[in-house]
N, C-alpha and C positions, 0 to 999 in steps of 0.2 A: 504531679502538681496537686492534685486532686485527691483526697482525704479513702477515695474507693482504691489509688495505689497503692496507699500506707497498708491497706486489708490486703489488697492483692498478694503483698511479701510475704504474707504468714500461712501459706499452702505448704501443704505437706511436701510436695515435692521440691519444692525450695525453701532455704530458711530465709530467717526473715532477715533482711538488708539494714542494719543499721545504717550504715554509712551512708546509704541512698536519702535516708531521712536525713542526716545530718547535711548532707549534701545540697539538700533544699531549705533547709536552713540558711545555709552561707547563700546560697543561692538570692531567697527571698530578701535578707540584708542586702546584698548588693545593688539589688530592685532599688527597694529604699533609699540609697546611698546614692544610686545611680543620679534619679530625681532630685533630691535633696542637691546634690554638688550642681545641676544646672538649674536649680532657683537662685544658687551664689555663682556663678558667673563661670560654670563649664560649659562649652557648643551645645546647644538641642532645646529643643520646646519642652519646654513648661507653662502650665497654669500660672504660676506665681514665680517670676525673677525680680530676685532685688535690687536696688540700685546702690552701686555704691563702688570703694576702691577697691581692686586689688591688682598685685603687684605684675609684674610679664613672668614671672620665674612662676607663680603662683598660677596663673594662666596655661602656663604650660603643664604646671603638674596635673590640673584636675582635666585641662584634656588628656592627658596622657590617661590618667584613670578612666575617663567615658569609654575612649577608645579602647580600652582596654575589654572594658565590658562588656560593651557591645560586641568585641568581635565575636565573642564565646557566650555570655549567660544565659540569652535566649536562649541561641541554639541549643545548650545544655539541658535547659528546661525541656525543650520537644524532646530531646533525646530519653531523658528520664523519663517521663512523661510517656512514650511512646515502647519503652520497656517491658511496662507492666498490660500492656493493649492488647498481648497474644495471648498470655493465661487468660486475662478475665475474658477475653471473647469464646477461649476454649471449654470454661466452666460455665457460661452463664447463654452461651447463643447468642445469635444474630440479633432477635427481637430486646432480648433480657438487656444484652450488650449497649443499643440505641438507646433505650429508653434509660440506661443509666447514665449515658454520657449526656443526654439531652438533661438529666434533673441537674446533675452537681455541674456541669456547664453551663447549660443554657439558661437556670433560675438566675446564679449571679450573674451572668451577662443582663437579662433583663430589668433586674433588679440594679444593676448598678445604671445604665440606660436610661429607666423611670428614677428610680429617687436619688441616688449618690450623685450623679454627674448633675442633673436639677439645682440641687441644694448647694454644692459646695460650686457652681457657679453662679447662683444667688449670693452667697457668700463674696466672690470675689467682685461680684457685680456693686454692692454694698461698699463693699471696702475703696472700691476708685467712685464711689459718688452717686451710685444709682439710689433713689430714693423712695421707687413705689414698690409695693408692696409685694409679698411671695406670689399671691396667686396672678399680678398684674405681669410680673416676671414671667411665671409658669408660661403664660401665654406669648409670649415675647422671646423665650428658648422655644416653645414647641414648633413658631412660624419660623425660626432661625433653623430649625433642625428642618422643617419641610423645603423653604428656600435653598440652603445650602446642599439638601440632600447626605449630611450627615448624622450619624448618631453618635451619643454621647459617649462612648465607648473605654476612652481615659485607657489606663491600662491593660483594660481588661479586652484588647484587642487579640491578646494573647491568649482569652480562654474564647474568643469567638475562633483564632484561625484554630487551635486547638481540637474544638467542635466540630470547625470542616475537616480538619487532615482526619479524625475518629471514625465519621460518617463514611471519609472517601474510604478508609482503611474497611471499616465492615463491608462496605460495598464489596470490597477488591475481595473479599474471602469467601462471601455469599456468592459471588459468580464464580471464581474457579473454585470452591467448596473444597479447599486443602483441609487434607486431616488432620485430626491434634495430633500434636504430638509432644510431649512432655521434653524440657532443656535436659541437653547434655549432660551427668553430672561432672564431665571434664569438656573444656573444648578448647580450641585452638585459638589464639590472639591472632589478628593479621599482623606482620611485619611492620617494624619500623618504617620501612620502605613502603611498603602496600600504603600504610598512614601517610605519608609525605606524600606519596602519588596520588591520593585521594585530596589530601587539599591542594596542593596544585592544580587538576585537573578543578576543584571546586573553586576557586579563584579566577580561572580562566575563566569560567562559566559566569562568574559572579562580575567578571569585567567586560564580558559583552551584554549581560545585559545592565549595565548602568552607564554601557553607551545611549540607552535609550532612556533609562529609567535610573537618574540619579537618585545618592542619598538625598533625603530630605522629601524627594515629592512623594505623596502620598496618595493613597485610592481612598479619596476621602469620605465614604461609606464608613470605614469599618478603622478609619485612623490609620492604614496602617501603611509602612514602607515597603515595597516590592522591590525593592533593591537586596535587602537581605533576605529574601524567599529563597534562593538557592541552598544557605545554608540550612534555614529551617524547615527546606523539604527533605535534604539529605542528612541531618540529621534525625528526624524523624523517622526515616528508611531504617539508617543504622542502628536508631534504640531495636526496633523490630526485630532486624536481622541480628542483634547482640544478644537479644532473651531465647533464641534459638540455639544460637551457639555460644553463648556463655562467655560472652566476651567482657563482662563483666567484671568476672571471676577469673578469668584464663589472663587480661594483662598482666606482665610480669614486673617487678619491679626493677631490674634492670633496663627496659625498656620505657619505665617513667624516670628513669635517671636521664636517659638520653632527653626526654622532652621537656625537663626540667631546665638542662643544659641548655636547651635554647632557647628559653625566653628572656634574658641579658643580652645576649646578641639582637634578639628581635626587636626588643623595648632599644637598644642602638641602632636599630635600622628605622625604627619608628622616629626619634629625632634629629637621621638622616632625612628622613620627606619631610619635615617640619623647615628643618633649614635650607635645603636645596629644592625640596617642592612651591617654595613661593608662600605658604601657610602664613608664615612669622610678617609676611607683609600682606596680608589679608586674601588672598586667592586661594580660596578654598574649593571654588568651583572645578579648578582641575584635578583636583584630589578627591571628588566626590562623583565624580561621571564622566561621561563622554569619551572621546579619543584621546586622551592623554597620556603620557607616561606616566604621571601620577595617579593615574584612576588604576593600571594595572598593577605599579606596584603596592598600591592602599589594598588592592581587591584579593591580593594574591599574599601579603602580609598578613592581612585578616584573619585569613583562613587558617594558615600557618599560628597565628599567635591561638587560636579556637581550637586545634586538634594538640596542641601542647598544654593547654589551659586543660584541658576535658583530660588526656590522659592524665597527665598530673596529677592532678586533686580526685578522677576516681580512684588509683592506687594510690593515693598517700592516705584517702578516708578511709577506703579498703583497709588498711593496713593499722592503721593507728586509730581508727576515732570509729570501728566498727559497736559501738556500745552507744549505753546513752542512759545518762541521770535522770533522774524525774525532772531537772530544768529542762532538759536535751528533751525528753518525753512530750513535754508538755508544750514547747516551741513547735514541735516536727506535729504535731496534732493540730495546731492556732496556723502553721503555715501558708496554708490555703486561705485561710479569712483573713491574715495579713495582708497577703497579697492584693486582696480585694480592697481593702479598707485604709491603705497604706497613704493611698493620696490624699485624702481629706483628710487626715490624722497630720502629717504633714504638714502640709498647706497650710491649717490651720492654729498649725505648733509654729509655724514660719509669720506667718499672720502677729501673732501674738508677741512675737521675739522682734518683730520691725524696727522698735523702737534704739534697739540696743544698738550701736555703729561700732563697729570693728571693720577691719580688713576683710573683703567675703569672705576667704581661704581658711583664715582664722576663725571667723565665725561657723562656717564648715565643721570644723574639726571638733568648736565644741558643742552644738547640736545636734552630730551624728549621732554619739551613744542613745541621747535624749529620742531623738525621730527614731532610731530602732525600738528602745525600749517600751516609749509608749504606741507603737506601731504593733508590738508582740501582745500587749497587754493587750490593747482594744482586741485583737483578732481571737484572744485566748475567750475575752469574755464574749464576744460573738458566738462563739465556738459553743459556749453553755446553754445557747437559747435552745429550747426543746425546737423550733420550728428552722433552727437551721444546722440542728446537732447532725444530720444523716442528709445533707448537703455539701458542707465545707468541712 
């Protein structure tokens, strides 16, 4: 995720990964995209949802998309993310290691905390009516954030758990003090099988705990949902255990044929719980936790549609989109400060376009190019400031 991966790739003992940069490319669009379709009328919190029509078929498709995202992009994120964590802790030490996850981390968590989240909820506060002033506001989010005991954290809850798993991961190598040891130049792929058993047995896990801790509640500290922790700690595991053994490199492509093959069956098992899970007449609750049938098999789909999603697209970028132009260049560098800068760019691209009434779904379609694009740009010119060049 982080601008010190994209260095990481270009060690001598490994070449450099295009495709992993392009990767987080689609990736960081998806972010965008994610957002953007539940400000027009897909399930999930947003800052800014608009009001207005759209259609049931229309409804269905942009959940179908969320849920889609969700089951896999995070995850994919920690996994990528988590790849490149055993070189650099190999080259750089324990100390050297901390102190860099804590600058390219922990500056934009804070920084988004203090000024981004402030501002573009002054911004929205503005926009439904509020009339006093910034710093009369300032004072008014800061007792909001002591009262509530949350911080402003917006998306970037992801480079705060990021920060923790980094922290727990140095810890875990400073006590048992494993040797380096440089990746495979060949290694073995697990099994189709060994993968299939891996997210089922992750689905099972992910369904007891959202007997307790449904989708949606939140630890509202840090934003974030503990319902999908299971994926993004075993993800996380397995970027680690992949830069080891080169699991990267070793999927086969035969083996992303099969997992290709099943996400048409899956995306039809998915508007099986739509229609016999109760959804299409508003009970979502059963679908999102507790003892249900429908929590086990959402929790257990999930997983299933993330480990076909993940296979997939690493061997088809692998394979096909291992290069990259000076646009591709110059995206995979702005990636990181996209990320960060994506909501308020947004938001206030969403803001601006209020006026217009179309169908949401439609309106969707034709703002996405728009929110990516100038979501690339701001993060590309961010990317120039001398003070956050060797940051993001």
């Amino acid at each position: 995720m982080t601008n010190d991966e994209t260095v990481d790739q270009g060690t001598a003992s490994k070449p450099r990964l295009f495709y992993v940069d392009n990767l987080r490319i689609l990736l960081t669009m998806l972010v965008i995209l994610h957002h953007l379709a539940i400000g027009y009328g897909a399930p999930g919190n947003n800052i800014y949802v608009e009001a207005g029509k759209i259609s049931t078929v229309s409804t269905i498709l942009m959940t179908l998309f969320v849920a889609i995202n969700q089951a896999f992009f995070m995850g994919f994120f920690f996994m990528i993310s988590s790849y490149f964590a055993p070189g650099s802790y190999d080259r750089k030490g324990p100390g050297p290691f901390v102190l860099d996850r804590l600058k390219r981390l922990g500056i934009p968590l804070l920084f988004y905390i203090v000024v981004l989240d402030p501002l573009i909820n002054f911004v929205m506060a503005r926009y439904r009516g509020y009339t006093g002033s910034l710093g009369e506001y300032l004072g008014l989010h800061l007792q909001s954030t002591i009262n509530y005991k949350a911080l402003g954290v917006g998306p970037l809850w992801f480079v705060a758990v990021l920060l923790i798993f980094s922290l727990v991961y140095a810890l875990w190598r400073l006590v048992f003090r494993q040797p380096v040891a440089p990746p495979p130049s060949e290694g073995k792929a697990p099994s189709n099988w060994a993968i299939a058993g891996f997210a089922l047995v992750l689905g099972l896990l992910t369904f007891v705990v959202r007997v307790w801790i449904p989708v949606g509640e939140q630890f509202r500290l840090l934003g974030i949902q503990l319902a999908h922790f299971p994926q993004y700690i075993a993800l996380f595991i397995a970027g680690i255990v992949a830069y080891r053994r080169n699991w990267f490199s070793a999927l086969s492509v035969s083996q992303a044929k099969v997992w290709l093959g099943m996400i048409v069956p899956l995306l039809l098992l998915f508007f099986a719980l739509l229609v016999f899970g109760g959804a299409l007449e508003g009970d979502l609750d059963s679908t999102m936790g507790g003892v249900h049938w429908q929590s086990l098999y959402y929790s257990v789909w999930e997983q299933f549609m993330c480990v076909a999603m993940v296979v997939t697209l690493l061997v088809w970028f692998r394979t096909k989109f291992n290069r990259q132009g000076s646009l591709a260049r110059r995206m995979s560098a702005a990636a990181y400060a996209t990320y960060i800068f994506h909501r308020p760019v947004i938001t206030l691209l969403a803001l601006a376009l209020a006026s217009i009434r179309l169908d949401l779904a439609l309106k969707f379609i034709f703002v996405a190019p728009l929110a990516v694009a100038l979501s690339f740009v701001v993060g590309y010119v961010v990317k120039q400031l001398p003070v956050a060049r060797d940051i993001v």
